[in-house]
Backbone bond lengths (Angstrom), bond angles and torsions (degrees), N, CA, C in turn:
res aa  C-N    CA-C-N  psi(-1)  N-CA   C-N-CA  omega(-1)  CA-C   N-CA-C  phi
1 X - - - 1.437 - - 1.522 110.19 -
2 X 1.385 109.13 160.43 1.451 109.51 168.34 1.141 120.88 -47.45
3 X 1.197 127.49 -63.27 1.554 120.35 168.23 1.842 132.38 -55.05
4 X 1.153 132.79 4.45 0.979 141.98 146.73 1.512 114.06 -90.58
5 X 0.945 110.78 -19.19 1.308 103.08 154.61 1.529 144.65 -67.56
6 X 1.280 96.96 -48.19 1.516 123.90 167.31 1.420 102.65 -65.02
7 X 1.532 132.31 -46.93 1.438 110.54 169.91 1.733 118.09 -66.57
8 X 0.932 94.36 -45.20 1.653 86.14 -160.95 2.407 92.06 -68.13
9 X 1.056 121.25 -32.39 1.780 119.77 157.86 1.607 107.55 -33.13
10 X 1.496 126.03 -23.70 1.308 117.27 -162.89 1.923 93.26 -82.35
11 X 1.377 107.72 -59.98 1.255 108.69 175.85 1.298 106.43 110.92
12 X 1.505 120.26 21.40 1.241 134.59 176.38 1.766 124.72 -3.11
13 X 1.178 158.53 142.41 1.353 145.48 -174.02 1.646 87.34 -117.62
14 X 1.517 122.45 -60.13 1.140 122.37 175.59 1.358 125.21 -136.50
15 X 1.148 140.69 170.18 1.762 138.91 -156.86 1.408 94.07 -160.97
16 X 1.197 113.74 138.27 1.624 133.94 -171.75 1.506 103.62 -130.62
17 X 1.289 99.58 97.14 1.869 108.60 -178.60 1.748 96.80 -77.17
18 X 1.478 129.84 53.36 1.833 98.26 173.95 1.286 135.75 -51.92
19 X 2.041 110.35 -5.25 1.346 109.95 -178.49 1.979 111.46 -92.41
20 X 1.030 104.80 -31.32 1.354 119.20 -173.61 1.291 116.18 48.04
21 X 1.674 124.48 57.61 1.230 119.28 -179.03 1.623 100.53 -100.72
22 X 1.119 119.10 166.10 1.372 127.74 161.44 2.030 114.93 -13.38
23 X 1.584 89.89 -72.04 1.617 95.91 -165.83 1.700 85.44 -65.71
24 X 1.560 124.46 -84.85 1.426 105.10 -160.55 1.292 130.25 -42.90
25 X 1.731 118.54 -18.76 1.533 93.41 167.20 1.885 116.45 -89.83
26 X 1.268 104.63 8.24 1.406 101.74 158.87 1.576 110.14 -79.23
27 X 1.138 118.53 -43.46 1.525 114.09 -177.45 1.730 112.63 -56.93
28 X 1.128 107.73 -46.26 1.577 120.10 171.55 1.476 121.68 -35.71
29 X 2.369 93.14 -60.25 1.464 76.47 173.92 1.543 119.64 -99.42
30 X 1.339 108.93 50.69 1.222 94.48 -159.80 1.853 77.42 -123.85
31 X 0.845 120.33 -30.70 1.498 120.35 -179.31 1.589 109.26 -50.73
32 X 1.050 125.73 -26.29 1.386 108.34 173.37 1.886 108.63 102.26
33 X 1.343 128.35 -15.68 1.000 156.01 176.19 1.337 122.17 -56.28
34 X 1.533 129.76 87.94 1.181 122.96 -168.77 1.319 136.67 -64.03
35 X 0.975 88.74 -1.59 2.136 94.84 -177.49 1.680 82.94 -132.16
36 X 1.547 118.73 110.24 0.925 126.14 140.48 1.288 136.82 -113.43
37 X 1.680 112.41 130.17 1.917 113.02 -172.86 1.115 121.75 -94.87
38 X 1.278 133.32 105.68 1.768 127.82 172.13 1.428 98.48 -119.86
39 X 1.559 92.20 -177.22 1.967 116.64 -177.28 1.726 94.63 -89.94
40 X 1.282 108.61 136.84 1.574 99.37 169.68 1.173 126.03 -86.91
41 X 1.127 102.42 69.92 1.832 113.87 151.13 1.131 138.83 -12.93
42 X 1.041 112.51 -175.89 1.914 96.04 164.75 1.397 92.13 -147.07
43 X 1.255 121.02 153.11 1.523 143.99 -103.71 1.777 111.82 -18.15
44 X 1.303 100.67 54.60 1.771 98.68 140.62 1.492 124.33 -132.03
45 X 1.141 130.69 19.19 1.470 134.99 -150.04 1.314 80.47 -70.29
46 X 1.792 141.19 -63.57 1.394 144.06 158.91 1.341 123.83 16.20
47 X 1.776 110.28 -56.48 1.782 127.31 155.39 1.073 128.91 -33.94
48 X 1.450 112.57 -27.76 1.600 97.91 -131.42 2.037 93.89 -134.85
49 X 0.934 116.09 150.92 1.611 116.87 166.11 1.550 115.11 -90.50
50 X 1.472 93.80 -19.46 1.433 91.90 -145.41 1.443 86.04 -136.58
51 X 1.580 133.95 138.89 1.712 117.33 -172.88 1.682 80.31 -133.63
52 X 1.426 95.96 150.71 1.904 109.91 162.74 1.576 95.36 -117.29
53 X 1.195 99.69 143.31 1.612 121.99 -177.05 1.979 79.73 -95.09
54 X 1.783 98.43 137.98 1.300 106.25 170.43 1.568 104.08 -101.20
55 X 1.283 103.60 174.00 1.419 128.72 -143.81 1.757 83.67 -103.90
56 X 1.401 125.19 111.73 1.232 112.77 -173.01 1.619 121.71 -101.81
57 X 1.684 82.40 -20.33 1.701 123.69 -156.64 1.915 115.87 -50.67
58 X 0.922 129.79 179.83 1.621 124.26 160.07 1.628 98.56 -112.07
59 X 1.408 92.49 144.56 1.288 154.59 37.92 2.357 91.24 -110.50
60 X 0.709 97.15 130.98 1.836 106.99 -179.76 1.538 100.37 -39.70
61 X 1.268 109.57 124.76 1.352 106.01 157.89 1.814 149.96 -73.69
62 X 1.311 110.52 109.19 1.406 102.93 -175.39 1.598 117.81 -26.22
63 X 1.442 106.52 150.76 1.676 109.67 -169.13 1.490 116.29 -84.86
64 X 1.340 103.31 -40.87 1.671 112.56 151.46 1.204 122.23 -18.34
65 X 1.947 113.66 -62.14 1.277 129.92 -160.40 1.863 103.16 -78.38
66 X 1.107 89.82 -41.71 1.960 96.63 168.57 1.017 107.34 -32.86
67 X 1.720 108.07 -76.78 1.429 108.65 -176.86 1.436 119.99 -44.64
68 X 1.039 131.68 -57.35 1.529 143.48 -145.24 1.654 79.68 -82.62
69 X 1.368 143.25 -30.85 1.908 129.63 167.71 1.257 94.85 -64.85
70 X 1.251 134.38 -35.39 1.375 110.99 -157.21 1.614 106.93 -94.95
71 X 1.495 121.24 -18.68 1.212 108.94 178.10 1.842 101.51 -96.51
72 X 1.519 113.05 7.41 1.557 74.67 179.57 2.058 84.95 -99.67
């Protein structure tokens, strides 16, 4: 489609899935983008180059702080 087109035209270097749902880690791997970051899910590990194990533990981790593990 046109719009897979236009993403993968960008030429992506890297893509940061922080939502890791179904459609965005299709967009991820569908971008063409060799370093891709998602949460390891289960059935998307496929997306991703690179997986962050989420924080499952108590006391719950702020979502902010998610992000900021997964981009450093």
């Amino acid at each position: 489609s046109r719009l897979w087109r236009a993403i993968r035209a960008r030429r992506y270097e890297c893509v940061v899935d922080v939502q890791s749902s179904v459609s965005t880690a299709t967009v991820a791997r569908l971008s063409g983008a060799p370093v891709r970051v998602g949460w390891d899910a289960r059935g998307r590990a496929w997306a991703y180059t690179h997986r962050c194990a989420r924080n499952r533990g108590r006391p719950p981790e702020y979502a902010v702080a998610q992000r900021q593990r997964m981009l450093a």
